[in-house]
C-alpha positions, 0 to 999 in steps of 0.5 A: 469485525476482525479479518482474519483471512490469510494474505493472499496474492491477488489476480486478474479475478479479483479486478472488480473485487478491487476497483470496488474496494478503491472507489469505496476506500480511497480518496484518490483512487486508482483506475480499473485499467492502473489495477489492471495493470498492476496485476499484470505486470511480472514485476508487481505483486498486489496482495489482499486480505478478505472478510467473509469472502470481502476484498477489504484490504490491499498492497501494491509493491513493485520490484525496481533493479535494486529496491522495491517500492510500496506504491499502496496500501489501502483499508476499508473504512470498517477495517481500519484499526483492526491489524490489516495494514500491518498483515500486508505491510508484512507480506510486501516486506517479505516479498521485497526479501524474496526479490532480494531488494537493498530497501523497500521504498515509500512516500506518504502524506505528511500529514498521514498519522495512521500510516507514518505510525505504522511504516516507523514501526516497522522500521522505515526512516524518513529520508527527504521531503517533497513539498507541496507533492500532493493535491489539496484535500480538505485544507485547501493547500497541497500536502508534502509527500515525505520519502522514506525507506527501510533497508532489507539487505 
């Protein structure tokens, strides 16, 4: 599979395409009512990228005074590897340029290989650590959050 559909702004009809996706996709998924929001909320942007009319790839940027925060991207499991995450890391950057940001903000898994690889590729750098910010998963211990950012300006 090679999805190949355009980025696209994502909108309330397109809730149960993404709850679905989150519960399929994600560890930690987020709640219909925390989509529902996002959707909403004039200062976010949730972006998606379809195969054959599937919801299998989504991004959530939100707009802060002067910087914009990545709050999510996720990918099906069927569509990793493909290109999808870099697609929507570039719709959230360049919608971070339309708002005018200073920086566009992140915090990621320490241990997220796949994610660090792709966000310092595109430019992000490391700018602190929060120790033991996530719950466990496999390993039993929590996980550190690591901060970084990439300036826009």
């Amino acid at each position: 599979m090679r999805p190949t559909e355009a980025v696209r702004r994502l909108g309330p009809a397109d809730l149960a395409a993404l709850s679905s996706l989150e519960q399929a996709a994600s560890p930690d998924p987020w709640t219909p009512d925390q989509l529902q929001a996002a959707l909403a909320d004039p200062d976010t942007r949730v972006f998606g990228i379809e195969h054959e009319a599937c919801l299998v790839g989504h991004a959530v940027v939100v707009r802060l005074p002067f910087e914009a925060e990545l709050q999510a991207i996720l990918v099906a499991r069927e569509a990793r590897r493909q290109g999808v995450a870099g697609r929507l890391l570039a719709a959230v950057i360049e919608q971070a340029h339309s708002w005018r940001s200073e920086r566009l903000l992140l915090e990621v898994r320490a241990g997220n290989e796949a994610a660090l690889a792709l966000y310092r590729g595109a430019g992000f750098g490391e700018d602190g650590r929060r120790r033991g910010y996530y719950p466990a998963r496999t390993t039993g211990q929590r996980e550190d959050a690591l901060l970084m950012s990439r300036p826009l300006a």
